[in-house]
NUZA-369497 format. One record per atom (N, C-alpha, C): residue number from 1; atom name; z negated, x negated, y; chain; residue in three letters. Coordinates in steps of 0.001 Angstrom, whole numbers, always signed. Layout:
BEGIN
+------+------+---------+---------+---------+-------+------+
: resi : name :      c3 :      c1 :      c2 : chain : resn :
+------+------+---------+---------+---------+-------+------+
:  NUM :   CA :       Z :       X :       Y :     A :  ALA :
...
+------+------+---------+---------+---------+-------+------+
REM end
This chain:
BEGIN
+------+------+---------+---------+---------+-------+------+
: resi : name :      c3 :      c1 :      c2 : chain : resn :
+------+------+---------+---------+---------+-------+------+
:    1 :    N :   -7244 :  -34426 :  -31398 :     A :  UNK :
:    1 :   CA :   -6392 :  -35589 :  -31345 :     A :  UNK :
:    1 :    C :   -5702 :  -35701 :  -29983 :     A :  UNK :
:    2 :    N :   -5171 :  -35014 :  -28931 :     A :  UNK :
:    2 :   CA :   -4635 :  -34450 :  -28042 :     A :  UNK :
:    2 :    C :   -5590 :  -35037 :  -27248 :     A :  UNK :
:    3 :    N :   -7062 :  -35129 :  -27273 :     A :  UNK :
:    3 :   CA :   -7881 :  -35272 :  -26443 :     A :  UNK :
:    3 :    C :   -8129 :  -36963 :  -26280 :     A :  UNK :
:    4 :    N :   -7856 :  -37397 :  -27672 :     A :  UNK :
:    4 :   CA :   -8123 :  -39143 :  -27537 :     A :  UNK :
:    4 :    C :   -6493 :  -39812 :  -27140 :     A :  UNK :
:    5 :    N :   -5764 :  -39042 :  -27377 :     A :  UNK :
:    5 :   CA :   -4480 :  -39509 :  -26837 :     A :  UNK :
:    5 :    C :   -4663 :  -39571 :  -25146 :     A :  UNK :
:    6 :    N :   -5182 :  -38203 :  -24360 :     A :  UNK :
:    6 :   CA :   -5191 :  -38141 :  -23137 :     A :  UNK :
:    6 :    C :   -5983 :  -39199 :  -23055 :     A :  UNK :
:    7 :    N :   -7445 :  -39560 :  -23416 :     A :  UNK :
:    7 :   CA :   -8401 :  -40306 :  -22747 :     A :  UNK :
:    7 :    C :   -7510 :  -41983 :  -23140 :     A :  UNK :
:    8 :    N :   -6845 :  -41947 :  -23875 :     A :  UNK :
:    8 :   CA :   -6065 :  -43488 :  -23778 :     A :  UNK :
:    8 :    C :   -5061 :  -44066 :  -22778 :     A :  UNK :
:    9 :    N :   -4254 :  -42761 :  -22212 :     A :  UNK :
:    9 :   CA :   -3277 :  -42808 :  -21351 :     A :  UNK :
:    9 :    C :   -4472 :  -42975 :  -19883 :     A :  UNK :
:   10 :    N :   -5043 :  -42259 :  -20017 :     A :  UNK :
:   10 :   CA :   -6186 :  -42556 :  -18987 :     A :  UNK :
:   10 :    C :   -6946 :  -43484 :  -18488 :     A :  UNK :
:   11 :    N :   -7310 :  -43643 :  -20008 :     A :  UNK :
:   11 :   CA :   -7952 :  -45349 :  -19934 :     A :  UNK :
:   11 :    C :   -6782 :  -46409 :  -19297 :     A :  UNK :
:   12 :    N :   -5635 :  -46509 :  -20123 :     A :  UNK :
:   12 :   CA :   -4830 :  -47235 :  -19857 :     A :  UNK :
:   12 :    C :   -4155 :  -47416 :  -18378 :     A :  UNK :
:   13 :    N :   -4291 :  -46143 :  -17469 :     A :  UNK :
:   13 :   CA :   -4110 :  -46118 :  -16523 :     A :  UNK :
:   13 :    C :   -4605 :  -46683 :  -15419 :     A :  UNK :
:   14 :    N :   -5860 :  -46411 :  -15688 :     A :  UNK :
:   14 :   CA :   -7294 :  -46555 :  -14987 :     A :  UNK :
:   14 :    C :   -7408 :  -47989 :  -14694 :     A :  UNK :
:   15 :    N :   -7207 :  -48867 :  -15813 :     A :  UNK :
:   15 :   CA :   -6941 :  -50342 :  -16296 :     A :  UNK :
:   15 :    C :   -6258 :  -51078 :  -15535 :     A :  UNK :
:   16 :    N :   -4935 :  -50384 :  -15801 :     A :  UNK :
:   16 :   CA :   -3320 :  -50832 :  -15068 :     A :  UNK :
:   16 :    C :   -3440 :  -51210 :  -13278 :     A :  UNK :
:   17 :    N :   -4462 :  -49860 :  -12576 :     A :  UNK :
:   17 :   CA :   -4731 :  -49330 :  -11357 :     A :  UNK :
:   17 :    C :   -5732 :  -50534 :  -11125 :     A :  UNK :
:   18 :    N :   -6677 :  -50471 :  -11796 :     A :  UNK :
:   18 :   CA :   -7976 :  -51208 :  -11522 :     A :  UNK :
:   18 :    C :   -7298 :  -52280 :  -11144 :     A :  UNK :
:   19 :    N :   -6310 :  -53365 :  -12414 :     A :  UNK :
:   19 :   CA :   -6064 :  -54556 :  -12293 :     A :  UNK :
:   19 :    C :   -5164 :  -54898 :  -11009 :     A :  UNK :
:   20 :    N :   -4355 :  -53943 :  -10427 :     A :  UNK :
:   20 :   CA :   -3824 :  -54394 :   -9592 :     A :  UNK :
:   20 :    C :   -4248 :  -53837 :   -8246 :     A :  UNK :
:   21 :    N :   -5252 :  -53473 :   -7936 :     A :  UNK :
:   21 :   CA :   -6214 :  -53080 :   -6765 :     A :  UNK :
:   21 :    C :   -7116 :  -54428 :   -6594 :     A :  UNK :
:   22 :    N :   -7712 :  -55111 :   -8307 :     A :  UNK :
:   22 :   CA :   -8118 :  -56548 :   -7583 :     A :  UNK :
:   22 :    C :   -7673 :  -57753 :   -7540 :     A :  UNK :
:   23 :    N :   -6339 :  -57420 :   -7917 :     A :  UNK :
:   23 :   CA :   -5474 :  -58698 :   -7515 :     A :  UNK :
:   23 :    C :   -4620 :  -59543 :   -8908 :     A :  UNK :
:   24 :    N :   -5518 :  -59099 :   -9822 :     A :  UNK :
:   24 :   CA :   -5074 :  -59573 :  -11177 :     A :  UNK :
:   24 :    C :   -4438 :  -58317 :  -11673 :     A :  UNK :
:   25 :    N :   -3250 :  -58573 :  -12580 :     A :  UNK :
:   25 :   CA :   -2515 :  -57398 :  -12530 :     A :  UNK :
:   25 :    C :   -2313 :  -57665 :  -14442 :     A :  UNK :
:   26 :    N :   -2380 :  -56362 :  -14889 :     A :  UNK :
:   26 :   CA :   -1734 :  -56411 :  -16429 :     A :  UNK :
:   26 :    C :    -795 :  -55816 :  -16400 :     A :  UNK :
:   27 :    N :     +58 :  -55328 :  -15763 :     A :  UNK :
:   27 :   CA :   +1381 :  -54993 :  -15686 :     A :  UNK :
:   27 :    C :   +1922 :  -55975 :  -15535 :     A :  UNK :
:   28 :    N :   +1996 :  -57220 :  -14971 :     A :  UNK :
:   28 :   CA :   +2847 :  -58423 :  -14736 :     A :  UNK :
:   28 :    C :   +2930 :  -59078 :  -15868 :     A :  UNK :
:   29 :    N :   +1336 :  -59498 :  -16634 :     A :  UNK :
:   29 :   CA :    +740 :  -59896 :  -17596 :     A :  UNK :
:   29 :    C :   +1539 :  -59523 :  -18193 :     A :  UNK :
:   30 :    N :   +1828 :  -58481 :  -18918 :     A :  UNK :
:   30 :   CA :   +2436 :  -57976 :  -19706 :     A :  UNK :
:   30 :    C :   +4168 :  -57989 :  -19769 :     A :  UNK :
:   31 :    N :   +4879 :  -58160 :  -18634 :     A :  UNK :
:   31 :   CA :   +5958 :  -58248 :  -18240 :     A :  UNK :
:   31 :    C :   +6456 :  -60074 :  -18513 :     A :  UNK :
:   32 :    N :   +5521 :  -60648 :  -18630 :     A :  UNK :
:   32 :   CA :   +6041 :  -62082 :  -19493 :     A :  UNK :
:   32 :    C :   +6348 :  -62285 :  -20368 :     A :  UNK :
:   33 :    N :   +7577 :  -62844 :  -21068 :     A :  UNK :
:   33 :   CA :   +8170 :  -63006 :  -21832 :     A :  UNK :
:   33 :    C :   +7369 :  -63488 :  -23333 :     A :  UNK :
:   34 :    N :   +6194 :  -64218 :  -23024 :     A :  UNK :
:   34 :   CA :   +5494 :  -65097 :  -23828 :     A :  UNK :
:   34 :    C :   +4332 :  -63898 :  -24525 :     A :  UNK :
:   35 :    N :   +4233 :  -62286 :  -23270 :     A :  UNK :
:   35 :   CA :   +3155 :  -61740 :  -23827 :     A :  UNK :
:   35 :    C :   +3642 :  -60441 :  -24507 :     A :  UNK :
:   36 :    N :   +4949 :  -60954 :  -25345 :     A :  UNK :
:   36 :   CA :   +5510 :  -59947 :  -25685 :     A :  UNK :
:   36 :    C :   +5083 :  -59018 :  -26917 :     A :  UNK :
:   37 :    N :   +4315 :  -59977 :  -27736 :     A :  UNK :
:   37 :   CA :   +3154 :  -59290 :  -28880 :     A :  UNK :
:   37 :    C :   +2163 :  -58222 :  -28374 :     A :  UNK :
:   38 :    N :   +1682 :  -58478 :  -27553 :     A :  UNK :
:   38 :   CA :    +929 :  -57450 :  -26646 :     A :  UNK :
:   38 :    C :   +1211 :  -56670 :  -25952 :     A :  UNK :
:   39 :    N :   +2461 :  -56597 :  -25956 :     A :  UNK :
:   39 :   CA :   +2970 :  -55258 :  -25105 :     A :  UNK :
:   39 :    C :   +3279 :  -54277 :  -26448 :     A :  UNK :
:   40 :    N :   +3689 :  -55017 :  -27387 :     A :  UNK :
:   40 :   CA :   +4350 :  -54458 :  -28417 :     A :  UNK :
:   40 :    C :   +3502 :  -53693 :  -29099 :     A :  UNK :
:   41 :    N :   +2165 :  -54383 :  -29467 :     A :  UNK :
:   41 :   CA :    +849 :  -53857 :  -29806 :     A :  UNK :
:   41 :    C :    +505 :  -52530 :  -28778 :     A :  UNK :
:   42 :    N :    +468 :  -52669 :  -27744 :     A :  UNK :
:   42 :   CA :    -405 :  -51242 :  -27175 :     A :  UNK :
:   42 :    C :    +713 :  -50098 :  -27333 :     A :  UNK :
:   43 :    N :   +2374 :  -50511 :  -27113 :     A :  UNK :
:   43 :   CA :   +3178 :  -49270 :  -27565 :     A :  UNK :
:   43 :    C :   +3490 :  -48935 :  -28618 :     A :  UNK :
:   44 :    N :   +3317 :  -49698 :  -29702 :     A :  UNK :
:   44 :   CA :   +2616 :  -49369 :  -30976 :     A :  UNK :
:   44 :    C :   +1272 :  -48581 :  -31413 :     A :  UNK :
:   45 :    N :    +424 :  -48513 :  -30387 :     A :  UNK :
:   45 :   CA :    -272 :  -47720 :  -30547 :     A :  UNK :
:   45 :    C :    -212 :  -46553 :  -30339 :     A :  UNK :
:   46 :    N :    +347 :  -46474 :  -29169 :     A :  UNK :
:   46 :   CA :    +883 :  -45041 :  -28012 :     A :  UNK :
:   46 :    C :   +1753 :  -44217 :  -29146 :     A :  UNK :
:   47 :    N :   +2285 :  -44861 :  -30027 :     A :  UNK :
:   47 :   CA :   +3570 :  -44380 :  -31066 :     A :  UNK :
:   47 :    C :   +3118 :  -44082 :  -32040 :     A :  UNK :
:   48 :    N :   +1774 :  -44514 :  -32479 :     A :  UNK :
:   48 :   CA :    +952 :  -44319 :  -34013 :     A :  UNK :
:   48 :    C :    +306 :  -42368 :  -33418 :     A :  UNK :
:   49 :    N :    -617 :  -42649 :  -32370 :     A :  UNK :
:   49 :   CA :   -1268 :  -41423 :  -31995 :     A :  UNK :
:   49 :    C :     -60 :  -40361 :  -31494 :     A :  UNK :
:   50 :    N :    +725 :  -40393 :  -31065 :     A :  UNK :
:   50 :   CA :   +2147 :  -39422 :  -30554 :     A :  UNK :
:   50 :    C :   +2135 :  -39454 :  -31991 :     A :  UNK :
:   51 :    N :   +2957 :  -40160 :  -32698 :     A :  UNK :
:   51 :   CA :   +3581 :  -39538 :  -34340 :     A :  UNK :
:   51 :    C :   +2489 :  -38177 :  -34776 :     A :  UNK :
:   52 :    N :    +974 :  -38901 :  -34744 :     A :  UNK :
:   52 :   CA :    +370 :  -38247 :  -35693 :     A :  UNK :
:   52 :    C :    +134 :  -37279 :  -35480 :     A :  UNK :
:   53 :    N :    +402 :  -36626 :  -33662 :     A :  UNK :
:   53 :   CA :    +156 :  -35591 :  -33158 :     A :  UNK :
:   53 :    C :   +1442 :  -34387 :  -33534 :     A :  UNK :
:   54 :    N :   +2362 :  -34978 :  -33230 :     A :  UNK :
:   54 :   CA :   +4081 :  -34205 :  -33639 :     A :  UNK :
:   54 :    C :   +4213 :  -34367 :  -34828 :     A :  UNK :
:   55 :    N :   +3598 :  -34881 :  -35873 :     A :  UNK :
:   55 :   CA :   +3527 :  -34557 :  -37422 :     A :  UNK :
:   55 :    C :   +2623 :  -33829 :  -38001 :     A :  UNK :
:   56 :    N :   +1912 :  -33864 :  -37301 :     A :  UNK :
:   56 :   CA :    +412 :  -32877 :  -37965 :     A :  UNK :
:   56 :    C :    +148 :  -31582 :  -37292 :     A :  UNK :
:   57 :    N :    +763 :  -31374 :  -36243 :     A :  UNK :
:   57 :   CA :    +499 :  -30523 :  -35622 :     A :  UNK :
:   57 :    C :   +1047 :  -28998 :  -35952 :     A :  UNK :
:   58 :    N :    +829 :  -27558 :  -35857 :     A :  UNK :
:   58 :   CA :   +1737 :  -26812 :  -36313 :     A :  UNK :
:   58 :    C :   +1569 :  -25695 :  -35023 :     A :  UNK :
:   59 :    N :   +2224 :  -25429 :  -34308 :     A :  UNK :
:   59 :   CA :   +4110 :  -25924 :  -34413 :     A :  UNK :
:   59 :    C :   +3523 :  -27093 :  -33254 :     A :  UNK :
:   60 :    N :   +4630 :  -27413 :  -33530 :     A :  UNK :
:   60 :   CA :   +5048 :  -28889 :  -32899 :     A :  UNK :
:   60 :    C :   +5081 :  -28989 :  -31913 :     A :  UNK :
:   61 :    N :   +4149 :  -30163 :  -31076 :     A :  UNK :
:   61 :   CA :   +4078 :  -30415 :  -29403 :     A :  UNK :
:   61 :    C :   +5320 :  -31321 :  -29341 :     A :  UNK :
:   62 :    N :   +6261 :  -30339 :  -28594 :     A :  UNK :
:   62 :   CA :   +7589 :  -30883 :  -27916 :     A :  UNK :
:   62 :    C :   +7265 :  -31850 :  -26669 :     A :  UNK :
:   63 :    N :   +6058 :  -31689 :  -25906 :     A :  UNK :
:   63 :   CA :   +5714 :  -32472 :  -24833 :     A :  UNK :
:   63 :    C :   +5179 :  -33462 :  -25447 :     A :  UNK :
:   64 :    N :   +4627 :  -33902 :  -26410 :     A :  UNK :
:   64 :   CA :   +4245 :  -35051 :  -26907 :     A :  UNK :
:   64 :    C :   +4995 :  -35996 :  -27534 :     A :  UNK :
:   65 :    N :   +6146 :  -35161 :  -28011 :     A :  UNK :
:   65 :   CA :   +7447 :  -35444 :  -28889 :     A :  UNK :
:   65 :    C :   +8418 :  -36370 :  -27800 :     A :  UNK :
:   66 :    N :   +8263 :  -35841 :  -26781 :     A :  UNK :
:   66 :   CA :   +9627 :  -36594 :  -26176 :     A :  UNK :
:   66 :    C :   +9138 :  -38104 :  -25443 :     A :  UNK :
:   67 :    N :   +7062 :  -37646 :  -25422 :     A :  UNK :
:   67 :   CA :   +6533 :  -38878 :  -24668 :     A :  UNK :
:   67 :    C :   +6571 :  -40150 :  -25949 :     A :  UNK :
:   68 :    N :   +6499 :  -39680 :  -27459 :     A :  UNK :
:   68 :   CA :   +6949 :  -40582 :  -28583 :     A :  UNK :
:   68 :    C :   +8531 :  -41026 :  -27987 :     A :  UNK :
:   69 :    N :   +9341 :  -40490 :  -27812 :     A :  UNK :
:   69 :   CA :  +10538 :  -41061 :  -27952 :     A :  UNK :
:   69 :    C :  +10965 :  -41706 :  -26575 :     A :  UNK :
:   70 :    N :  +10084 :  -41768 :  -25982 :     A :  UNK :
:   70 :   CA :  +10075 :  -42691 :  -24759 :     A :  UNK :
:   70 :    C :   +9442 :  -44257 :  -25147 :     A :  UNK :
:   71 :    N :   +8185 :  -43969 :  -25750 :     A :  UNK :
:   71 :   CA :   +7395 :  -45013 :  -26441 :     A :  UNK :
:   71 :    C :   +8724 :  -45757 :  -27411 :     A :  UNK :
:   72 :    N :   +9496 :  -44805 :  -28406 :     A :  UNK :
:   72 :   CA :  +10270 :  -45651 :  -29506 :     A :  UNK :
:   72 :    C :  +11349 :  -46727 :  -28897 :     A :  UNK :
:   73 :    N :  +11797 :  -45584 :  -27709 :     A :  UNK :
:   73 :   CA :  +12893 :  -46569 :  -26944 :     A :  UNK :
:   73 :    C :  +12406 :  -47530 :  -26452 :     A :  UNK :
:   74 :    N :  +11601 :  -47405 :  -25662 :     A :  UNK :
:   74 :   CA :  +10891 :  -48930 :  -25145 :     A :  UNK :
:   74 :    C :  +10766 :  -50144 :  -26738 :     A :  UNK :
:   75 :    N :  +10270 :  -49657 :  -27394 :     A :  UNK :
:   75 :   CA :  +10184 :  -50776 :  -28242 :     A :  UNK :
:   75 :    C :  +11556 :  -51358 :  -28617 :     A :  UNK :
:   76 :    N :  +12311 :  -50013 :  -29322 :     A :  UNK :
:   76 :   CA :  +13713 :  -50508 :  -29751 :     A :  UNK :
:   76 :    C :  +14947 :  -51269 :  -28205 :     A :  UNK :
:   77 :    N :  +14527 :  -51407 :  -27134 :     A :  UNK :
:   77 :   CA :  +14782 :  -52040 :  -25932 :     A :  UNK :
:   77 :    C :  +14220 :  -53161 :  -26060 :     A :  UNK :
:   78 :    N :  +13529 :  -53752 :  -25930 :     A :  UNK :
:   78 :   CA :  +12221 :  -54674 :  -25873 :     A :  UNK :
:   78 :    C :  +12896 :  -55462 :  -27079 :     A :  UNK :
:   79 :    N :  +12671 :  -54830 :  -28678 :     A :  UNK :
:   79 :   CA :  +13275 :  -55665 :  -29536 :     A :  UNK :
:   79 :    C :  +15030 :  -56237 :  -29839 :     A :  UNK :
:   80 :    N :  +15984 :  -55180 :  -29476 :     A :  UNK :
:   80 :   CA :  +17266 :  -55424 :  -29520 :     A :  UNK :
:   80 :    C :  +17795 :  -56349 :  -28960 :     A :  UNK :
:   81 :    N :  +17164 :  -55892 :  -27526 :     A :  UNK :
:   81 :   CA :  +18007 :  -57103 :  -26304 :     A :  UNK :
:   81 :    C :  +16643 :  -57233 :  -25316 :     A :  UNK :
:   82 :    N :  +16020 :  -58112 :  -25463 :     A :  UNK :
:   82 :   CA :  +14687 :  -58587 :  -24705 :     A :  UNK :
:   82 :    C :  +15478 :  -59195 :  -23246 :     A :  UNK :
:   83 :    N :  +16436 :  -59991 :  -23576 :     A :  UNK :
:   83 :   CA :  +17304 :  -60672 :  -22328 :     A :  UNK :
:   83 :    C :  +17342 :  -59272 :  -21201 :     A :  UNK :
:   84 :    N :  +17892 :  -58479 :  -21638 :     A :  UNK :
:   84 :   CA :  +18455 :  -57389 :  -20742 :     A :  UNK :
:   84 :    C :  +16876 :  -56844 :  -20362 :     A :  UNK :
:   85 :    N :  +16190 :  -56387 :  -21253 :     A :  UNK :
:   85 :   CA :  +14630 :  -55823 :  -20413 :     A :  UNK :
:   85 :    C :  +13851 :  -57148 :  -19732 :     A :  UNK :
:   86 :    N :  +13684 :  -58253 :  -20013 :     A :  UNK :
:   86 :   CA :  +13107 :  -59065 :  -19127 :     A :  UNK :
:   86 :    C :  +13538 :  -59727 :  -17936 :     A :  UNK :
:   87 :    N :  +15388 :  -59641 :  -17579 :     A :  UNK :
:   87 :   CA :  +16135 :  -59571 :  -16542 :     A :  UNK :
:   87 :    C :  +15420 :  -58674 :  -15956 :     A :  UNK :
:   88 :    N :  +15213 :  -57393 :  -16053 :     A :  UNK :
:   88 :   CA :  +15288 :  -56286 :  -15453 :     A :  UNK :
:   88 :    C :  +13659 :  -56308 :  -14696 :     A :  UNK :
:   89 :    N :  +12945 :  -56967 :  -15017 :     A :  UNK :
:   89 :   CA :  +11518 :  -57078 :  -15163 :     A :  UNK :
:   89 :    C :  +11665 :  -58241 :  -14371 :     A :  UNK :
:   90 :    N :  +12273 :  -59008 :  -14008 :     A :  UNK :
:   90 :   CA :  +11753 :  -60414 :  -13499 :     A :  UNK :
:   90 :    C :  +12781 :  -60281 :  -11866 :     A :  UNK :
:   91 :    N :  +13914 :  -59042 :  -12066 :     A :  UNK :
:   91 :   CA :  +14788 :  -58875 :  -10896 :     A :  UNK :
:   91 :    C :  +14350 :  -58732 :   -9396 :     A :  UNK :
:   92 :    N :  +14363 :  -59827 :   -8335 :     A :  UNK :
:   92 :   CA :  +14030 :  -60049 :   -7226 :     A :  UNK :
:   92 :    C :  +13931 :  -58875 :   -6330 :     A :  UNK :
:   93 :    N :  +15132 :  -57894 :   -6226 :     A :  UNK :
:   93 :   CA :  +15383 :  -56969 :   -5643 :     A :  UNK :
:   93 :    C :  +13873 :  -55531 :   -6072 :     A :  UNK :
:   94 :    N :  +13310 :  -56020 :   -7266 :     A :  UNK :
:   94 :   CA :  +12208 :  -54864 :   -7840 :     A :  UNK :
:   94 :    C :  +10984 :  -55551 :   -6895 :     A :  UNK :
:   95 :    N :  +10474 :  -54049 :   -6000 :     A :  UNK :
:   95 :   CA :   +8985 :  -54595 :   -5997 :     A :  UNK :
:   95 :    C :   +8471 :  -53970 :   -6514 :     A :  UNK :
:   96 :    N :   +7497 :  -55144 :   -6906 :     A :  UNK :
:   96 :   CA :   +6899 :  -55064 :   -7914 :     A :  UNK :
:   96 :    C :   +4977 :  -54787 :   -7714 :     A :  UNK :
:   97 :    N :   +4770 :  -54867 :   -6334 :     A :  UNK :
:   97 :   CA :   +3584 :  -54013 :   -5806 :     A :  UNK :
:   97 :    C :   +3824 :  -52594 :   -6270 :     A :  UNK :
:   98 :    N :   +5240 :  -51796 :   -5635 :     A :  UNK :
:   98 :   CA :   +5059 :  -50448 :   -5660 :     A :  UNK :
:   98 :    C :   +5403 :  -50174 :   -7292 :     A :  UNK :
:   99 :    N :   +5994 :  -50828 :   -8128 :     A :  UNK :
:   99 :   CA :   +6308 :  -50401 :   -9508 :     A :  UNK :
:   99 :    C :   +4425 :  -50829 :  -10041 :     A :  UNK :
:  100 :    N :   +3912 :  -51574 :   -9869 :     A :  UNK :
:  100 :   CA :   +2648 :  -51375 :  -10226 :     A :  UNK :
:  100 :    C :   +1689 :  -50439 :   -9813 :     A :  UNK :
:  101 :    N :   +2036 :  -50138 :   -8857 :     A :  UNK :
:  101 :   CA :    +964 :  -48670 :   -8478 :     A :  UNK :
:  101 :    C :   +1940 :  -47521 :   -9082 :     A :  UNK :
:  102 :    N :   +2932 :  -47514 :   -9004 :     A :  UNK :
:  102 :   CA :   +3754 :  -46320 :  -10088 :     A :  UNK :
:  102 :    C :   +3444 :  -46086 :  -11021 :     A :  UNK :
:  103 :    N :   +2631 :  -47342 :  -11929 :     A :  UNK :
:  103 :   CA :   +3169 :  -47362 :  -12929 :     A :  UNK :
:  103 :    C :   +1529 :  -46419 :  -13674 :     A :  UNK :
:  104 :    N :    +860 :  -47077 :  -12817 :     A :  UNK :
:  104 :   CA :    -371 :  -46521 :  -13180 :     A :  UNK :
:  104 :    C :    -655 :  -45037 :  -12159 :     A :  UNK :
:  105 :    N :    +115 :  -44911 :  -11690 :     A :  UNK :
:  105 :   CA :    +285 :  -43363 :  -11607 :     A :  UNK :
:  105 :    C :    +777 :  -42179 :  -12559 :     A :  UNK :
:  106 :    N :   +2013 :  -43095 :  -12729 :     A :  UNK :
:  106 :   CA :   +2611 :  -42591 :  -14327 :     A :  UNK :
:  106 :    C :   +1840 :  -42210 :  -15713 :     A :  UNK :
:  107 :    N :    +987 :  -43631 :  -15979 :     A :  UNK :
:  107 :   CA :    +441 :  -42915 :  -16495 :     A :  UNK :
:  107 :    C :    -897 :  -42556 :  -16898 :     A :  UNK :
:  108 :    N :   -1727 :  -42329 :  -16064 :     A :  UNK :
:  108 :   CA :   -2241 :  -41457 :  -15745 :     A :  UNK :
:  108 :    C :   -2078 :  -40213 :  -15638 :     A :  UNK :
:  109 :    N :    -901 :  -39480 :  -14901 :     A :  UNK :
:  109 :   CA :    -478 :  -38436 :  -15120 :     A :  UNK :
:  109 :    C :     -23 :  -37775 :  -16546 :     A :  UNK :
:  110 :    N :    +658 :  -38443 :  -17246 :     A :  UNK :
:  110 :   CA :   +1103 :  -38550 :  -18558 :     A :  UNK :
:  110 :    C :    -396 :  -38438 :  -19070 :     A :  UNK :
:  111 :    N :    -832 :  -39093 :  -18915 :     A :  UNK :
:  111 :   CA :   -3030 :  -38478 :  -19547 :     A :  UNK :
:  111 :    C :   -3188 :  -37094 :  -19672 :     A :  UNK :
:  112 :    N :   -2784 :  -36670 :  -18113 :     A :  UNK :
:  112 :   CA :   -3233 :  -35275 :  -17623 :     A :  UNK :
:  112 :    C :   -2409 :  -34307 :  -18287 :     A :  UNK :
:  113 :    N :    -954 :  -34889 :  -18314 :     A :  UNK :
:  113 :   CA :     -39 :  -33856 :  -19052 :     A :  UNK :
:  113 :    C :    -192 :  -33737 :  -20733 :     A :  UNK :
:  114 :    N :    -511 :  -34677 :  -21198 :     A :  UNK :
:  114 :   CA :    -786 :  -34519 :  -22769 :     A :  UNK :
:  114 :    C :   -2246 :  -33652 :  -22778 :     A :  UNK :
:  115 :    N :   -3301 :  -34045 :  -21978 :     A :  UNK :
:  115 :   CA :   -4258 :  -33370 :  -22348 :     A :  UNK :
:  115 :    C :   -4206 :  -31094 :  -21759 :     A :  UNK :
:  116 :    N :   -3060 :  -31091 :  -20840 :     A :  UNK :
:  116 :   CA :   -2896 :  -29879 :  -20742 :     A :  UNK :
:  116 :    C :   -1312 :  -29144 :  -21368 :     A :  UNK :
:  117 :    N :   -1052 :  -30294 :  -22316 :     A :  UNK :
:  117 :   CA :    -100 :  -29756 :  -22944 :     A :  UNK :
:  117 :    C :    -648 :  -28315 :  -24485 :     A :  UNK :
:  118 :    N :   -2083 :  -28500 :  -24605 :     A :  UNK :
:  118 :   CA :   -2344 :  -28055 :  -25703 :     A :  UNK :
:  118 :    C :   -2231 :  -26396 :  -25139 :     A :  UNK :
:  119 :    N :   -2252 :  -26636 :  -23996 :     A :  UNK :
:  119 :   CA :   -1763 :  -24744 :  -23299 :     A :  UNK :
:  119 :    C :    -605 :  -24264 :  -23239 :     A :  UNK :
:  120 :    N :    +243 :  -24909 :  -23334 :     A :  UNK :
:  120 :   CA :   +1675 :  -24559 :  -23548 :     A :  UNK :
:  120 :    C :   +2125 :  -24424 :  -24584 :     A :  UNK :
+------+------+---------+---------+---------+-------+------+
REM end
């Protein structure tokens, strides 16, 4: 399970990187107010495979655990006060070139770290 979690963060990365290397970006995509079902959907997913990993697992991946409760906050952010996360997302002062190559650095790495978390 550990292993399709990594290859998703990967995928997802890979994606994120790709799209904004050719100009079309799904990080922005996604940062619109209107495509807020779809953001909600893929960290809903990220939150289904984390749960099932820190519930099923024995003993318990604490590194997977805290990347769930990163995933929960984002949602419970996103749903509480959308005003305050899409301010924050649309703020002039953010560039938003380098938060898109971050972002798919992020996670990507987060790939690499779940898939070598099963050694720790």
């Amino acid at each position: 399970m550990l292993t399709i979690l990594s290859c998703l963060y990967l995928i997802y990365g890979f994606i994120l990187f790709y799209t904004y290397t050719k100009g079309y970006s799904l990080l922005r995509y996604l940062l619109k107010r209107k495509n807020i079902n779809t953001q909600l959907s893929i960290e809903f997913l990220f939150i289904i495979f984390t749960s099932l990993i820190v519930f099923t697992s024995q003993p318990t991946n604490w590194i997977v655990g805290l990347i769930m409760l990163f995933h929960v906050g984002g949602v419970v952010w996103i749903i509480s006060n959308p005003d305050s996360y899409y301010s924050m997302a649309e703020d002039p002062s953010i560039d938003i070139d380098s938060l898109e190559f971050a972002t798919s650095i992020i996670v990507i790495g987060i790939g690499i770290f779940v898939y070598f978390s099963k050694l720790i």
